[in-house]
N, C-alpha and C positions, 0 to 999 in steps of 0.2 A: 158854884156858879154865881156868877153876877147879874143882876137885872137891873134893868130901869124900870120905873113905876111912876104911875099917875095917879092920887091916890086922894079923897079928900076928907080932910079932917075936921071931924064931928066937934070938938071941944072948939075948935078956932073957926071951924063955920068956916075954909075956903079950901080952897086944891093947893095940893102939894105936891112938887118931884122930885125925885134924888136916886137912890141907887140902892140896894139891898143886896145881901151875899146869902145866898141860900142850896142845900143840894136839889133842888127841883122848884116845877114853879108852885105845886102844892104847899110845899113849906115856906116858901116869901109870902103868899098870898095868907097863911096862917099868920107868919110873924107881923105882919102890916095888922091883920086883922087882929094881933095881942096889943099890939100899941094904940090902937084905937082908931087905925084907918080903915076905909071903905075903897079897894081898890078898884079903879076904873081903868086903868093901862097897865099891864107888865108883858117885856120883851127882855130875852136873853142879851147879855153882852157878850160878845166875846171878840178879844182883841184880834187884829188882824194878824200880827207874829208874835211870836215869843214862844220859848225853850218849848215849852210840853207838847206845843203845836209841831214844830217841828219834829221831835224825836218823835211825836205820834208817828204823822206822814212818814218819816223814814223807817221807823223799826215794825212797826204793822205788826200783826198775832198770826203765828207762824201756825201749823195743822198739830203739830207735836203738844203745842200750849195748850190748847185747847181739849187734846187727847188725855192731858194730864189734868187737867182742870175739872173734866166730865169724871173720871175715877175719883178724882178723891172727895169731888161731891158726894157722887153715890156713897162712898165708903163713908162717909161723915153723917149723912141721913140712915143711912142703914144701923147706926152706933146708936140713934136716937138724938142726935143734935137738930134743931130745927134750923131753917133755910138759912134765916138771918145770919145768925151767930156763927152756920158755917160758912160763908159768902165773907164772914167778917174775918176769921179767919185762914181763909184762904187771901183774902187781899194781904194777909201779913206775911205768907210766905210767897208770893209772886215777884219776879223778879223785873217784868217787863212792863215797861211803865204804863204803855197802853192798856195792855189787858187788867192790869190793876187798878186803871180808872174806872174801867168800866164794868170789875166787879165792886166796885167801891158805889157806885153809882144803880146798879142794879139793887145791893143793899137797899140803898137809901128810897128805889124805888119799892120795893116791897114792903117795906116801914110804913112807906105811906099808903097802903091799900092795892099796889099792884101784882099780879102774880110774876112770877120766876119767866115764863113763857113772855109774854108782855113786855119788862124789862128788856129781857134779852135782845128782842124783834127789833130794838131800837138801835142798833149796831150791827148791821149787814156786813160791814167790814171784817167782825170774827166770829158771826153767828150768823148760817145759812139761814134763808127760810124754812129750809126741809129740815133744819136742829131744832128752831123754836115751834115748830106746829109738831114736830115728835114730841117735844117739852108737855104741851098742853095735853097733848093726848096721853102723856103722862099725868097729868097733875088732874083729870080727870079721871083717869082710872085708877087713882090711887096708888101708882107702882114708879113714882118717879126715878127711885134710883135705880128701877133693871134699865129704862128708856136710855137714862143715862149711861149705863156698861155698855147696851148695847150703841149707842153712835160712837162712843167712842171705838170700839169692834170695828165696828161701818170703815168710821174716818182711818185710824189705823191700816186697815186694808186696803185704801184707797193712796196711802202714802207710801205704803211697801210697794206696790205697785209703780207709781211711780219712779219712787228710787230705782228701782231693777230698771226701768227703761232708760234714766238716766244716765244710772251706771253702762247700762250695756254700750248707748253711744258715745260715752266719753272718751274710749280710747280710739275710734278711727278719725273722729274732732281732731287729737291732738296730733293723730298721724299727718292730717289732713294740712292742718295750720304748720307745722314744722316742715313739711314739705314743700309746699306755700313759700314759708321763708326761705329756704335752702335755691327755690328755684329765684328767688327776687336776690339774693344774693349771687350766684352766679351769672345771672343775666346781667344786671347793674353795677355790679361794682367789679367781678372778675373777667367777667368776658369782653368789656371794654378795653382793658389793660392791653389785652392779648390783640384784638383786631388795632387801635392804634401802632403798637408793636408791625406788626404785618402789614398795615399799609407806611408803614417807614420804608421797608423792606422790597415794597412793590413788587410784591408774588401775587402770580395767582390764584385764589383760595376757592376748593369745595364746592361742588353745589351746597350742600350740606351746612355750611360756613356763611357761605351769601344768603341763605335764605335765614337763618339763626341771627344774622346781622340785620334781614329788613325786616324783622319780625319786633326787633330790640329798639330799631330805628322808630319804627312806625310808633310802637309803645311810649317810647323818651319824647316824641314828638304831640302825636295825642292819645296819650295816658291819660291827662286831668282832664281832659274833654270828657273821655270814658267813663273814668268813674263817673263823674258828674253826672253823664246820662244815666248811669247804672241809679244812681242817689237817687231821684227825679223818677228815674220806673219806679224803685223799688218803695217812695214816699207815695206816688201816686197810688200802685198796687196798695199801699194798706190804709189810707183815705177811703179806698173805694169797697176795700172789703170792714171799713167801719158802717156802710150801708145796709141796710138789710139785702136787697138785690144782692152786692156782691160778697157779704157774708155767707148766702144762701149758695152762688155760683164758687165761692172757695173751698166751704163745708162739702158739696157734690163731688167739685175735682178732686177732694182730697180722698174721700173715700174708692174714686174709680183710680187710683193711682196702680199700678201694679206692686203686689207684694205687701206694700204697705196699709194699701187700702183697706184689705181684710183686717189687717192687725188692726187699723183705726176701728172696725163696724162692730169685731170682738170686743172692744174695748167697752165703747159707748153702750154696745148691746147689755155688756157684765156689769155696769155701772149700774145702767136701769131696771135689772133685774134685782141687783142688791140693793138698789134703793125699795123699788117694792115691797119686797122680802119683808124689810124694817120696818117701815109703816104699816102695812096689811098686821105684823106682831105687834104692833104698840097700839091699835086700833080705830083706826082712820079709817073711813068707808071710802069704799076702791074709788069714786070718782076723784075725792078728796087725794087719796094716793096718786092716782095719775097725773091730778094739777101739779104737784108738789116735783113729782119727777119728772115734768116735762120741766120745770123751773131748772133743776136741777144739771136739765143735758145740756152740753154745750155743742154739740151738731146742729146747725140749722134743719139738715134733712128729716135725723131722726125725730126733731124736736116737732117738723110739722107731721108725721106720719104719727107718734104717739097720738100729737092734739087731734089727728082723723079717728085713732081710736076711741079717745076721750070722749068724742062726741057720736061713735057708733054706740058704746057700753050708755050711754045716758038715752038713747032709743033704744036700749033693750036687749043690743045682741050680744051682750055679754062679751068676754075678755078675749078668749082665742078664737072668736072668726072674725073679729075686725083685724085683728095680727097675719089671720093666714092669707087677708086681701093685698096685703102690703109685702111686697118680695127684701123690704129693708129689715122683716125679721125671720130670722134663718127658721127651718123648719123643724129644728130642734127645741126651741124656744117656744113654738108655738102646739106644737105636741105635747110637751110638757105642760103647759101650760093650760092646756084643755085636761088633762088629767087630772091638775091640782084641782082646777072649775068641777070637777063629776066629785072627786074626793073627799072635798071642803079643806086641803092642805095645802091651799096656794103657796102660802109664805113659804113652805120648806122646799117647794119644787122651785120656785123661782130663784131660791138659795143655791139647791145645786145647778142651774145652770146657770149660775153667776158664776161659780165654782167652775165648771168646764171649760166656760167662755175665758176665764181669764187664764186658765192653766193651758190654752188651745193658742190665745194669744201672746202666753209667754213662751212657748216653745218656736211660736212663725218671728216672734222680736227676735230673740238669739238667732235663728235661721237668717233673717234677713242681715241683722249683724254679722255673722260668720261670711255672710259671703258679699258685704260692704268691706271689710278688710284684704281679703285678697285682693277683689278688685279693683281698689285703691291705690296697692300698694300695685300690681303691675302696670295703672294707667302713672301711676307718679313714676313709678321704676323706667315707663317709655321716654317721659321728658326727660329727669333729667339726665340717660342713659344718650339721648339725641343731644342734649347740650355738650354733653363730656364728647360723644364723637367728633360734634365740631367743631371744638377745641383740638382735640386730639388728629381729625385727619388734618387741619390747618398746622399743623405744627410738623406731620410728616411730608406735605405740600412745600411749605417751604421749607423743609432742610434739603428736599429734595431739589427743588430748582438752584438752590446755593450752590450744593456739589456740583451740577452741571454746569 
């Protein structure tokens, strides 16, 4: 990194500025201070474009990198290499530029006196807070490389997951979009052919026909109007859900949604149970946990009903009856939950119904998929089934009026 510096010089007896290349500001303020300066000002430079900046911004640290990154830590610590040297190493086999700056820089911070957890917290963009505060609670209990198996575990699970919900709506997407095209093609460039043809002709055509025409008309006419207002909701809509109010009012609807809503409350709920799980095993004291995973959720709703826990469990009423007040967490959740509290095995009870919830919510995703395809495919089968008619009875219309 580059700094500027204000710095003043003892042998020459006045102030000095200029520029210094160093990896942190510890190490410029060292080297000023080997050349025999007394630093009074140093601030980071950094240019406003160029290459690395950009390919940062666009290539970002994908969940995989990072899954890989956490194994072969661990596995390199576990060998007996120390933090450094394997950080220093790893930056030699990394292929993405981003993330190998900023194990390159992580390095450089722990040279200079700072831990691994610390370093890391400095880069939000590929290290959660819930990875670097697992870190620390690693690096004080002495077991840093299970911490690290275990997020990676975490993260991994969190990414299969996804992919399967990915995957499952990718194909009615493409049903949806080709259909989409099929119908903007027949309506715009075929079915014009045909009604020009027919009013040459001056027959009478279809109800069928006429309404397929003023439908076609209206659209050719104000189409771009349409979209436009469409643009204009759909910009406003997500303005308004950048608000907290309407993040809080789109996070609600989305969960009361039919069908899917469940699938969303499983989700969130197996998210926050698995994050628990981790933390309560790496050893973080449960309020400490809860901050972390309320950080962690991204539901407005769930995210205010855990903080109502957060602040029952810190007055004393422990974990499952601030849960059983709140109807946002299923009563399976909170059964278990009180068991692990009587037991002292929180972590593994919240484990398995991280486990249910998500095997509960993979079985209602494919269910809701299953029955998003047929019903797709018989609402697209109506259109363009009504366009081909009125194509088709316009064409028996007038051959019929011709003969006569």
């Amino acid at each position: 990194m580059n700094f500027t510096y204000v710095a003043y010089a003892d042998e020459e007896k006045k102030l000095i500025s200029g520029k210094v290349s160093a990896a942190s500001e510890e190490s410029a303020t060292e080297l000023l201070a080997y050349g025999g300066y007394r630093v009074l000002s140093l601030k980071s430079v950094r240019p406003r474009l160029n290459k690395e900046r950009l390919r940062g911004f666009f290539a970002g640290v994908k969940p995989a990198e990072i899954i890989m990154f956490s194994r072969q830590l661990a596995l390199l610590l576990e060998s007996g290499t120390d933090i450094v040297t394997s950080l220093d190493l790893l930056q030699s086999q990394i292929d993405n530029q981003t993330l190998k700056k900023i194990v390159g820089a992580t390095a450089a911070d722990i040279r200079g006196g700072s831990s691994l957890s610390t370093a890391l917290s400095k880069y939000p963009q590929a290290f959660s807070p819930m990875f670097h505060r697992a870190i620390a609670a690693g690096e004080q209990g002495g077991n840093l490389e299970v911490v690290l198996r275990q997020m990676a575990d975490y993260m991994e699970k969190g990414t299969v997951t996804q992919k399967k919900i990915k995957g499952a709506l990718t194909y009615p997407l493409i049903i949806v979009a080709v259909a989409v095209g099929v119908v903007f093609i027949l309506v715009n460039l075929v079915f014009p052919t045909f009604v020009g043809f027919y009013s040459q002709l001056g027959a009478e055509l279809p109800l069928a026909t006429r309404i397929l025409m003023g439908v076609a008309g209206w659209l050719n006419k104000f189409g771009l109007y349409l979209l436009l207002v469409f643009l204009i909701a759909i910009g406003a809509a997500y303005l308004y859900s950048r608000t907290p109010t309407g993040r809080y009012r789109r996070d609600q609807m989305m969960l009361r949604l039919p069908l899917v809503g469940r699938v969303i409350q499983l989700g969130e709920l197996s998210r926050c149970c698995r994050t628990m799980s981790l933390l309560i095993r790496v050893g973080l004291p449960l309020p400490e946990v809860l901050a972390v995973t309320i950080h962690s959720i991204s539901n407005k709703v769930v995210d205010e009903n855990l903080t109502g826990v957060q602040q029952d469990l810190i007055r004393g009423e422990g974990l499952s009856r601030p849960m059983e007040k709140r109807n946002i967490f299923l009563p399976m959740m909170t059964q278990m939950v009180k068991v692990g509290e009587e037991t002292g095995n929180l972590e593994n009870t919240l484990n398995t119904v991280a486990d249910s919830f998500e095997a509960d919510a993979n079985d209602k995703t494919n269910a809701v998929v299953a029955l998003i395809q047929p019903v797709t495919t018989v609402i697209l089968g109506l259109v363009i089934g009504f366009i081909v008619l009125a194509m088709v009875s316009a064409m028996y219309s007038v051959y019929r009026q011709v003969n006569l």
